[in-house]
N, C-alpha and C positions, 0 to 999 in steps of 0.2 A: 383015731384022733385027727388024723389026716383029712377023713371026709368030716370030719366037725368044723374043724376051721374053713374050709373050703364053702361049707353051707352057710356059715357065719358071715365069711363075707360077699358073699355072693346076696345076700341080703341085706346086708350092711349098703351093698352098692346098687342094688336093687331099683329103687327111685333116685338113685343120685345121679347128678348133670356133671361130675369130676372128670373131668382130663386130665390125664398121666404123662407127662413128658418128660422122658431119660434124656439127659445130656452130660458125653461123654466130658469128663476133665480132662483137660490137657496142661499138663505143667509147666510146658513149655511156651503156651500163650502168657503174655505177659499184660493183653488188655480183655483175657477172661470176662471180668467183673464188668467191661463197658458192654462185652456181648449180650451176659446175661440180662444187665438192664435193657437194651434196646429189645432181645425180644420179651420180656416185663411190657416195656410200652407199646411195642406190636400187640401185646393181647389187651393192655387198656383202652388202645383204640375198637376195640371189639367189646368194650362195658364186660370185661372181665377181672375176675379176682384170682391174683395167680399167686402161690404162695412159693417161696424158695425155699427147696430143701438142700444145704447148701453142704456138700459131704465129701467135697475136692481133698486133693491129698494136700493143700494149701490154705485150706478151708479152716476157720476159727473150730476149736474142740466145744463140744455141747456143755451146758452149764450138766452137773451134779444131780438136776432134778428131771431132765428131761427122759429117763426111763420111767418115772414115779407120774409124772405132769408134763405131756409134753407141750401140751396148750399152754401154758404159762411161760412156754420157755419161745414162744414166736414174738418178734418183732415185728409192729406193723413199718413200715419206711415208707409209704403214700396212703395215699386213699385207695388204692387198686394193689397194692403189690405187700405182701409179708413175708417175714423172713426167717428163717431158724439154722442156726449151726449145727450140724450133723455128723460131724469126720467122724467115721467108724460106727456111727450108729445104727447105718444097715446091717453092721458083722453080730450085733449084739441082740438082731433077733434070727438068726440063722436056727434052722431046725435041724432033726437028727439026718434028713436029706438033702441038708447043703443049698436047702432053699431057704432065701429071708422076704417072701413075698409078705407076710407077716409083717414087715415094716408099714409095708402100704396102710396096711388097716390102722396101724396105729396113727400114720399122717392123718389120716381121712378121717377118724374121730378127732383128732386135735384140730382141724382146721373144718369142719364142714360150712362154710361161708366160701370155699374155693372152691373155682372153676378151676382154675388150672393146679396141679401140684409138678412142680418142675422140678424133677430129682440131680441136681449135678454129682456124681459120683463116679470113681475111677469103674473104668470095662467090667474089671473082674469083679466089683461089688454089684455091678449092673446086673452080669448074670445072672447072678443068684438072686433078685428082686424081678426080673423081668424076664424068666426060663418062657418066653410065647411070643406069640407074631403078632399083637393086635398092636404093637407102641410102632413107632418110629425112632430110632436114636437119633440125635443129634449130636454131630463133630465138632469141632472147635481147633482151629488152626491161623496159623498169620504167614506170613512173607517167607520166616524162616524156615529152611529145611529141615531140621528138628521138627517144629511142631508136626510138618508133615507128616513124616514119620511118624508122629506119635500118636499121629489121627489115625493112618492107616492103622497103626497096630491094636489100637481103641475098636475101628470096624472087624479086622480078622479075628479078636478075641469074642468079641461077641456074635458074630458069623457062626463062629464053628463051636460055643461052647451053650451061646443060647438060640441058636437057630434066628436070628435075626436078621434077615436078608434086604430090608432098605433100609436109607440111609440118606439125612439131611446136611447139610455142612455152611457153618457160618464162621466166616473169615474175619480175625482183627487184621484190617487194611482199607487206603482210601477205595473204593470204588470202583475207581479208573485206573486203578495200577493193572496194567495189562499180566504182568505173573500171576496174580490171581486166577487167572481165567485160565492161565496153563496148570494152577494147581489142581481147580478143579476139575479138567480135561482129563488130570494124570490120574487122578483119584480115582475117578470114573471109571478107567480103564482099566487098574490095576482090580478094582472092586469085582468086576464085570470077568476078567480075566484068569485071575487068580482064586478070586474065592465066590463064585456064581451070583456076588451079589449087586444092590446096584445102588449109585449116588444119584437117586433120585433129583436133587435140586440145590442150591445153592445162592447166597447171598453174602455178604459183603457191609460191612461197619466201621468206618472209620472211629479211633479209640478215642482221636483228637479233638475230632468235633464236635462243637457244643451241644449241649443237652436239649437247646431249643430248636437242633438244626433238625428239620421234617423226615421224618424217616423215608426209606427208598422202597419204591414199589416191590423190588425185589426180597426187600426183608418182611415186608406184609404178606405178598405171597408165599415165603417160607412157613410165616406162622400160622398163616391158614392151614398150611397141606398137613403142619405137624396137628392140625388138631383136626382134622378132617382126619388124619390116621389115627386118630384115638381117639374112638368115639364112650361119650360116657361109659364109664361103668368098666369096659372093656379090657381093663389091663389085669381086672380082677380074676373074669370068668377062668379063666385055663390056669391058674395062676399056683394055684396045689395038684392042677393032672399035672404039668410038666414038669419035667426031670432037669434038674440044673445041671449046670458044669458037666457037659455030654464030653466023649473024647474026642482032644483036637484031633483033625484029619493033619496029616502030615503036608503042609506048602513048603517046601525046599528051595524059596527065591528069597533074594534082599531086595527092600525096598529103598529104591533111590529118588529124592525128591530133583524132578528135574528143573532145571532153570533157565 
């Protein structure tokens, strides 16, 4: 049954031009929804269609139909960007080996006009949809130490449980706030240090600023690298070989956001 679904979508993705982008939730960002849209508009500058699958533990609960039709259950919100509520929806195609890679395909039929499918959903649902190395995650964090922390713990859970070793991070904060730049120094470190992995790159969103204000070189080249690490098709190929939720390795440190 296992290599049927796997041949299915492997065909399914076959000619398709879809890029897969995971981004980790954090609860504790409180300007979330400005990140997600600014990289929305990083890929609209790239004549991209990117659709939000929106599965945060904050996240609006899916309408009643979206297991039956989940095409009917997206919202367009621009010319370039659509939307769907997801919370829990990943859990609800979980197979008998703990993998919901299976969700994907049902995105991917619901939306086939998208380039991008941008899954926001908590580490531990990631796992289980993204058990393989071909994605990038992406972190989400701001100024407070909390969210720090809960980015690192976002990176270690899917390090050690889907094998996922890089890692992007985009910051609710002005720019120029000089802590930023120590956050993501610390991150880095700790990534690199503690759990062999690496914070590849890093940018910065002001929550405050207007909708018209020109995005920053630094957030464009974020969105390129995430789509440069996931190249069509790609999130699929391994996606029924790999074994999800592997056993943590044992890290015996606390993480402290320094300041």
């Amino acid at each position: 049954m296992i290599q049927d679904q796997a041949h299915g979508l492997r065909r399914l993705f076959a000619a398709s031009n879809q890029r897969f982008v995971p981004v980790v939730s954090n609860p504790r960002v409180m300007g979330a929804g400005a990140l997600l849209e600014g990289l929305c508009a990083a890929f609209a500058e790239l004549n991209l269609q990117t659709l939000v699958v929106d599965a945060g533990e904050h996240s609006p609960l899916p309408s009643e139909l979206a297991q039956v039709d989940l095409s009917n259950c997206i919202e367009r919100l621009s010319p370039r960007v659509s939307y769907v509520a997801a919370r829990g929806l990943p859990l609800r195609h979980t197979n008998a080996s703990g993998s919901a890679a299976s969700f994907l395909e049902a995105v991917a039929e619901a939306a086939p006009d998208a380039d991008v499918i941008l899954l926001h959903a908590p580490a531990a649902e990631l796992a289980r949809v993204v058990a393989l190395r071909e994605v990038r995650p992406l972190l989400l964090a701001d100024a407070d130490p909390h969210s720090v922390t809960e980015a690192y713990a976002g990176m270690k859970w899917l390090s050690q449980r889907a094998g996922l070793m890089v890692y992007s991070l985009l910051m609710a904060c002005h720019p120029q706030l000089r802590v930023a730049t120590r956050i993501a120094q610390q991150l880095h470190a700790c990534a690199d240090g503690f759990l062999g992995a690496v914070l590849r790159d890093w940018a910065c969103l002001d929550p405050k600023a207007s909708h018209n204000a020109p995005l920053t070189p630094e957030l464009r080249h974020l969105a390129r690298e995430l789509l440069l690490a996931a190249p069509p098709g790609a999130a699929i190929d391994a996606a029924f070989d790999a074994t999800p939720l592997r056993p943590a390795r044992t890290v015996s440190h606390p993480f402290i956001a320094a300041h």
